[in-house]
matplotlib code that plots the C-alpha trace (Angstrom):
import matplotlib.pyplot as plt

x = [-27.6, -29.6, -29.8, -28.0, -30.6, -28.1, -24.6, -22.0, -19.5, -19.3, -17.6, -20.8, -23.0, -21.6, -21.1, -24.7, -25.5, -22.9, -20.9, -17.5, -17.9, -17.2, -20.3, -22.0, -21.2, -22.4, -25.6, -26.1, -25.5, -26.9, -29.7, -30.9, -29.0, -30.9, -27.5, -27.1, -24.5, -23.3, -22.5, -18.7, -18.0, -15.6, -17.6, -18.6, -22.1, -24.7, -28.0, -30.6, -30.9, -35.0, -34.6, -31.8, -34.0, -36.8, -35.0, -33.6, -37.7, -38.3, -40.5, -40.2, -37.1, -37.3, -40.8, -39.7, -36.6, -38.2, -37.1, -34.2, -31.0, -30.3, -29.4, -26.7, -25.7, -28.9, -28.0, -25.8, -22.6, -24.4, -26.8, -24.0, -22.3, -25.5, -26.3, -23.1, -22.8, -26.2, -25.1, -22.2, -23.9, -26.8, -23.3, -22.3, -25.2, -25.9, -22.2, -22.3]
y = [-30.0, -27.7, -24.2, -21.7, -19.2, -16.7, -15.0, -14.5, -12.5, -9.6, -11.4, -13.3, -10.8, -9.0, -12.6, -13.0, -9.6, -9.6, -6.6, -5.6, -5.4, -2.0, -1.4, -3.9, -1.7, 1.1, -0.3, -0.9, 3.0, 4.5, 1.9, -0.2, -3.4, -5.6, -6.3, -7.1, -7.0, -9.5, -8.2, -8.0, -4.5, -7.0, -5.8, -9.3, -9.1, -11.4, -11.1, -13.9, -14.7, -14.1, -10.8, -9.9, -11.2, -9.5, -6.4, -6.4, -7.1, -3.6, -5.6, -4.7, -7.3, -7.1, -7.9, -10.9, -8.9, -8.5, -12.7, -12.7, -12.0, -8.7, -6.0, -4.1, -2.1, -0.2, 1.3, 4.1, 4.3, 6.6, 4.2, 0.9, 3.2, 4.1, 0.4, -0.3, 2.2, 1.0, -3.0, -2.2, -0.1, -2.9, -5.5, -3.4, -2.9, -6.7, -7.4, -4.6]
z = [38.9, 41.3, 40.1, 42.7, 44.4, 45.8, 43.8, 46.9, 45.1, 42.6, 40.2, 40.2, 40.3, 37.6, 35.6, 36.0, 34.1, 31.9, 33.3, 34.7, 38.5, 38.7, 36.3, 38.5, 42.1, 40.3, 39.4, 43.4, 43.9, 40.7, 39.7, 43.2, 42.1, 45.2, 46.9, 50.3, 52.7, 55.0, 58.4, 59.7, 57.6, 55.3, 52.2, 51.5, 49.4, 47.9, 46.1, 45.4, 42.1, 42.3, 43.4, 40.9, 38.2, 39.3, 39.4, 35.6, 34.7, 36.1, 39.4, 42.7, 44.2, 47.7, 48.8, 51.1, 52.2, 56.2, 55.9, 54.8, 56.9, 58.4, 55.5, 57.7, 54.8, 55.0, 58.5, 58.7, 60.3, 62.7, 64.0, 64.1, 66.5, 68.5, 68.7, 69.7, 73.0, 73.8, 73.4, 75.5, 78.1, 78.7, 78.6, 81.3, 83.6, 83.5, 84.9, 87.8]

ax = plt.figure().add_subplot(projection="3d")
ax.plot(x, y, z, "-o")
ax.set_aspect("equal")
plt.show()
C-alpha cells in the first residue's frame, strides 16, 4: 500500500501526532503547525506529511511551499476583499 503524502482533515492531522484536534489547531496558531488552507472559506485544511514531519524535527517545512497550491489562509481578510473589488471591477470593464 502506498504511503499517503498529504492529511486532509484535522482528525488526521492531529491522529498523525497523537493529539486532540483542539491541541492540534492550537499548534497551527501557537507553534506554526505547516497547515494549509484550501480555498472556499469552508475551513477545510491539509498538510503534507513531509512538511509535517519536517516540522516536528525542528526543520524548516515549507521550502517548496511557492509549488504547492495557493495558501489563502495566509492573506488577510483585508486583501480577499481588495482582490475581490478589483476582480469585479476588471469583470466589469471587460463587459462595458
Amino acid at each position: 500500500m502506498r504511503e499517503r503524502t498529504e492529511l486532509n482533515s484535522w482528525k488526521e492531522i492531529a491522529d498523525r501526532l497523537d493529539v486532540s484536534v483542539r491541541t492540534a489547531q492550537l499548534w497551527e496558531k501557537q507553534r506554526g503547525l505547516p497547515v494549509r488552507r484550501l480555498p472556499g472559506g469552508n475551513g477545510r485544511v491539509f498538510v503534507r506529511v513531509d512538511d509535517l514531519e519536517a516540522w516536528m524535527y525542528g526543520e524548516d517545512p515549507l521550502p517548496h511551499a511557492a509549488s504547492g497550491p495557493a495558501d489563502v489562509g495566509s492573506l488577510t481578510p483585508f486583501a480577499v476583499w481588495v482582490s475581490g473589488i478589483v476582480l469585479s471591477l476588471v469583470s466589469w470593464a471587460r463587459l462595458r
